[in-house]
C-alpha positions as CSV (number, residue, x, y, z in Angstrom):
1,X,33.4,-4.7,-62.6
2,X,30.6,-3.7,-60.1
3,X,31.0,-5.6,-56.8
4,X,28.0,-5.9,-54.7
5,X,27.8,-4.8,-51.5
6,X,28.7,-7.5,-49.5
7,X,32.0,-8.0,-51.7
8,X,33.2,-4.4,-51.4
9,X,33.1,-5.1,-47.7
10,X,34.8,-8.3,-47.5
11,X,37.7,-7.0,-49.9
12,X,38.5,-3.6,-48.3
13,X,41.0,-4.0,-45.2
14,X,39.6,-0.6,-44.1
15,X,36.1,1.1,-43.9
16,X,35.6,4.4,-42.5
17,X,33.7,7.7,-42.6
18,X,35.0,11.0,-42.2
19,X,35.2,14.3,-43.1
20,X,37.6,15.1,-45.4
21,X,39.9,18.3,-44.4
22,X,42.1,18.6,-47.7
23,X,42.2,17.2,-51.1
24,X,44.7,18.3,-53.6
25,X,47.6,17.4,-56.1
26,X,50.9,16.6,-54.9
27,X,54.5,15.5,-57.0
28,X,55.7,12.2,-55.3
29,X,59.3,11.7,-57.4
30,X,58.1,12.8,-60.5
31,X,54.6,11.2,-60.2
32,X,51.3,13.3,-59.8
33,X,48.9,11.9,-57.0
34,X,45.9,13.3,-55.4
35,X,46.4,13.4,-51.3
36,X,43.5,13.5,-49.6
37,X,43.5,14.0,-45.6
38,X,40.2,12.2,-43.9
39,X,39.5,13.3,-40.5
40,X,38.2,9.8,-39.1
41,X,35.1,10.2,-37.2
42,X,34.0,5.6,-37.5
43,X,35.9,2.6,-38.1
44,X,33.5,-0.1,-39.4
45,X,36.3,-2.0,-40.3
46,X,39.8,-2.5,-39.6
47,X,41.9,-0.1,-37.9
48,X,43.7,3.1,-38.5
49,X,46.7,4.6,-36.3
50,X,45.2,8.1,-35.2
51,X,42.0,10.0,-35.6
52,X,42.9,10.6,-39.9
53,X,44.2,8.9,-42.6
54,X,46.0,9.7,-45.6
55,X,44.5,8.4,-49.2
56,X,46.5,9.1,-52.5
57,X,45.1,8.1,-55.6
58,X,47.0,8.1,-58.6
59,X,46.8,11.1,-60.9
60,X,46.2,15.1,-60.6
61,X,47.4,17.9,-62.7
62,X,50.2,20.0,-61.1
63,X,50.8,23.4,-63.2
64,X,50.9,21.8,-67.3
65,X,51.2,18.0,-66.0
66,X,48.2,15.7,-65.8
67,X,47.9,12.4,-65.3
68,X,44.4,11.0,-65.1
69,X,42.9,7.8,-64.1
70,X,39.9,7.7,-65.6
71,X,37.5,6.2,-63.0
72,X,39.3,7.2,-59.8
73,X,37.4,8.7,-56.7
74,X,37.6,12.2,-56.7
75,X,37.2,14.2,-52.9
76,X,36.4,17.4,-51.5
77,X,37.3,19.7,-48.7
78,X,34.2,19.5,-46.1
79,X,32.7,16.6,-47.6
80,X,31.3,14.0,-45.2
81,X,32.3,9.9,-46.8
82,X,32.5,6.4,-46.1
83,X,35.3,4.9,-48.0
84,X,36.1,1.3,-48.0
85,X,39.9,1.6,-48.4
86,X,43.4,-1.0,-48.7
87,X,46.7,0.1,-47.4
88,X,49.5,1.1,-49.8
89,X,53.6,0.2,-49.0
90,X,53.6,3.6,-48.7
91,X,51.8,4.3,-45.4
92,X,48.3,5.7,-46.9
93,X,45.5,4.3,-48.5
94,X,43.5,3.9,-51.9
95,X,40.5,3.5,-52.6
96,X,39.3,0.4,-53.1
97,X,38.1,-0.2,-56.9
98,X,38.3,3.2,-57.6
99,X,35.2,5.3,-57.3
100,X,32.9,2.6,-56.6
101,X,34.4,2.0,-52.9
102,X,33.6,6.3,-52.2
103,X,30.1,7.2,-51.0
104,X,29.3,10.3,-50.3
105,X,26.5,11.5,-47.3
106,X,23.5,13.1,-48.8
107,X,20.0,13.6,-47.5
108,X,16.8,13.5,-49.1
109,X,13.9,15.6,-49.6
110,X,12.1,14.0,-46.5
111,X,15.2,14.5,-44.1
112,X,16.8,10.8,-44.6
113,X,20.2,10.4,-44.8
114,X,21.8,8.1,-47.1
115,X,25.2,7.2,-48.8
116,X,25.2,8.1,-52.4
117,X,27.7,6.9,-54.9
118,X,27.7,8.5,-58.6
119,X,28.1,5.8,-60.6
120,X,28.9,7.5,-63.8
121,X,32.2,9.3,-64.8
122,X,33.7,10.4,-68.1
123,X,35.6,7.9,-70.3
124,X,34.7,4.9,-67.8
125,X,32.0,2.4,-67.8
126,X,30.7,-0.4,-64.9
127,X,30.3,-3.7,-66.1
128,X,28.4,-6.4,-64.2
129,X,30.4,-9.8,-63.4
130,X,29.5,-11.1,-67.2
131,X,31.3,-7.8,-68.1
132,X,28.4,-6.1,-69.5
133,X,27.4,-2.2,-69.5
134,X,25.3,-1.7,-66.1
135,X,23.4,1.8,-67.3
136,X,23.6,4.5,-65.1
137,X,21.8,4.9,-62.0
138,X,21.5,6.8,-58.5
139,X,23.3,4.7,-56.1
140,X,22.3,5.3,-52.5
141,X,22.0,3.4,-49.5
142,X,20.2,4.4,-46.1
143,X,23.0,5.7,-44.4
144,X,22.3,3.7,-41.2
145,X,21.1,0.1,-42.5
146,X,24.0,0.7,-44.7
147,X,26.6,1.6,-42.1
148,X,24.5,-1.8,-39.5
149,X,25.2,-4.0,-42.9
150,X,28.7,-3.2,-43.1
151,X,29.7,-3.6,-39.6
152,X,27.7,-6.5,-39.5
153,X,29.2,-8.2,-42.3
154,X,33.2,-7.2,-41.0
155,X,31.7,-9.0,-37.6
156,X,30.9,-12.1,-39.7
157,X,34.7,-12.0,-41.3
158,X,36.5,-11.2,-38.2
159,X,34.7,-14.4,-36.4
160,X,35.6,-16.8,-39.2
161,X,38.8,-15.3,-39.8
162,X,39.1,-16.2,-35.6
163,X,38.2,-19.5,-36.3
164,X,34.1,-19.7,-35.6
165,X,31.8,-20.3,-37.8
166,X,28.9,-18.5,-37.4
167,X,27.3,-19.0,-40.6
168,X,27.0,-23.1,-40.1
């Protein structure tokens, strides 16, 4: 179910953009992940110990094993992301509600730069909160209202949380 903005923001412990250094496949006990290493350039949100941050997702296909999660955000080496995250037991991070909490930097023709998240993958489909089909679209954001909304709406739940109440 597609969560709008503002809820992906209030629901994700950690948001951050980076560059990602690595992305690939790894055997954890018999179970196929996909580590991915995020050289972290901005915390909107949270905090992370360092200057990177691990995130494995579940699934990956290691020599004739796959496992799939269909749905899951998928990285690449060099590519430039703000990723609204939670923490794992295990010491790394997920995504939060799979490829919907990934965006991607992108410019357009004119020279702006936005956030773009592909919201179409094979064998999954995004339902609004009455759980029907939301058809396919371009999902972008300018990259710096985008990046002054988040931070803006983390400031608004850190103050609450705190104990003001801003919003009265």
């Amino acid at each position: 179910v597609l969560p709008t903005d503002d809820q992906l923001i209030l629901k994700s412990p950690v948001i951050a953009i980076g560059t990602v250094v690595t992305s690939a496949p790894v055997d954890r006990d018999g179970r196929i992940f996909t580590e991915t290493r995020l050289a972290v350039e901005r915390v909107i949100k949270g905090q992370v110990d360092g200057d990177s941050l691990a995130i494995r997702e579940v699934g990956g296909e290691i020599g004739d094993r796959i496992s799939v999660v269909f749905g899951s955000a998928d990285y690449k080496a060099g590519e430039r992301v703000l990723v609204f995250l939670w923490p794992t037991g295990r010491g790394d991070y997920q995504t939060r509600d799979l490829f919907v909490g990934k965006f991607s930097e992108e410019y357009t023709m004119e020279g702006t730069r936005v956030w773009f998240r592909k919201d179409t993958r094979a064998n999954t489909q995004l339902l609004d909160a009455e759980f029907r089909p939301i058809p396919p679209s371009r999902v972008q954001r300018d990259a710096d209202r985008f990046e002054q909304f988040a931070s803006a709406v983390a400031s608004i739940l850190a103050a609450e949380t705190y104990g003001l109440n801003i919003l009265a």
